[in-house]
Phi, psi and omega in degrees: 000317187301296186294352168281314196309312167327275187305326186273341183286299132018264198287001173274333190283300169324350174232033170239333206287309202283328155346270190309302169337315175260023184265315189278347186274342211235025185027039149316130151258179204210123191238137164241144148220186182243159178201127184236179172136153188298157188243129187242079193282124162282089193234244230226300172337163149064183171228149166331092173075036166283139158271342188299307206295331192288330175285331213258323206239070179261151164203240166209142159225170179222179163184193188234133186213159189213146163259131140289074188291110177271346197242054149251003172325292105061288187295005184215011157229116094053272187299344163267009180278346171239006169278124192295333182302300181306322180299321201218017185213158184201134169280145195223088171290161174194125147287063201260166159216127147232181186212142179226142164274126196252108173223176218263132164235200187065203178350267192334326186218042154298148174295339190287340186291105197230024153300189176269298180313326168269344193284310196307302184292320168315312193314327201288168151192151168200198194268084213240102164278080167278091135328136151198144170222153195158153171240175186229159150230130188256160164243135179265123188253349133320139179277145176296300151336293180299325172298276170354287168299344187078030174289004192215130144285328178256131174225083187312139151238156157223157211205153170209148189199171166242143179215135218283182177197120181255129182244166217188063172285159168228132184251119163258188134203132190248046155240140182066221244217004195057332176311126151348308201264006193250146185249007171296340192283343195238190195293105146013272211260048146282133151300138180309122170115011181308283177300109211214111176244014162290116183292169206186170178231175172181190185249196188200163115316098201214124151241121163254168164198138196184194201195165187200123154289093217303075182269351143227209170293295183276014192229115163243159172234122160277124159273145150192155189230120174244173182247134177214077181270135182261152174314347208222122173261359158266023182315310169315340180074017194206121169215108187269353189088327188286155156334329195247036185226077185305316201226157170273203203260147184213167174200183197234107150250130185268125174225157160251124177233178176221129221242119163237127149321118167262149173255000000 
């Protein structure tokens, strides 16, 4: 499973690379960067509006990100010099991976809690591994032109996109008999199949709002805070079922990335 995945990550870099190439014939411009930062996975873990948990069940991402810039269009056409679309808008491909550590906080497994049914949930603990590959389209509510040229330092955006997602979830337990597979090992009133660690793919949802910073003619630095909710309630390797398990798993990335211009 692991090498399909792999080989399909392989041939999407490979048909982003041949885009640009043939994009570039087409006096396109063109931004490659990088973008890292911690991650807040919302899942199964934990309880519902913890702060432990929302703190605790952290991880990092990292990712490859490339822009289709129409508004170099701007120097060779007539007709695009005043188009608002060229101006204030830009397609954003992305190759990402994050990963996270997952254990269980709040009430349920307070040191005051000395049941069997709390020792299991402290015990538990797992893993959320995500691929995304996807695009987005941001909007500038600035020209796109003027940032460029450095008539602006700061360029706010916002942006909504899809992005496809191959997960790699992992399940412990230092309870019991230690197995995975045996549910005498997890929590009593999970239902049978709660725990599912098979990796698997589904889509996602992803809105940002960030801003970008001039460091040069070829250069920016990006802030941006995304939203990334997925299709899927085992990214996490955990759909317990219960009345407070509302949403499937989403998470919050804060990233810094650094953007360079091709011409």
């Amino acid at each position: 499973m692991i090498s399909q995945i792999k080989k399909r990550i392989f041939i999407i870099v490979l048909f982003l690379l041949s885009i640009q190439y043939s994009y570039s014939q087409f006096a396109f411009s063109h931004e490659v960067g990088i973008i890292t930062g911690p991650v807040a996975f919302q899942s199964d873990f934990g309880e519902r509006h913890d702060f432990d948990t929302n703190s605790g069940n952290t991880g990092i991402g990292i990712g490859i990100v490339y822009y289709l810039n129409f508004d170099y269009l701007t120097n060779y056409y007539y007709w695009s010099a005043n188009n608002y679309f060229t101006d204030h808008f830009k397609i954003r491909a992305e190759l990402s991976w994050n990963k996270t550590e997952l254990n269980h906080f709040g009430t349920w497994v307070d040191k005051s809690r000395t049941s069997a049914a709390a020792d299991k949930l402290r015990a538990h603990s797992g893993e959320a591994q995500n691929f995304n590959v996807g695009a987005q389209l941001e909007y500038y509510p600035i020209s796109i032109k003027a940032f460029s040229q450095g008539n602006h330092y700061l360029a706010p955006f916002v942006s909504f996109g899809v992005q496809f997602v191959s997960f790699n979830p992992k399940v412990t337990t230092t309870y019991g008999d230690l197995n995975v597979n045996n549910p005498n090992n997890f929590y009593p009133n999970w239902e049978p199949g709660s725990i599912d660690a098979k990796s698997g793919t589904t889509w996602s949802l992803v809105g940002s709002v960030g801003t970008r910073y001039k460091l040069s003619i070829l250069s920016d630095l990006m802030l941006d805070l995304r939203v990334q909710s997925y299709f899927s309630d085992y990214t996490d390797g955990l759909d317990h079922q219960l009345p407070s398990n509302k949403s499937n798993d989403w998470l919050v990335w804060l990233n810094v990335g650094y953007i360079y211009y091709f011409d």
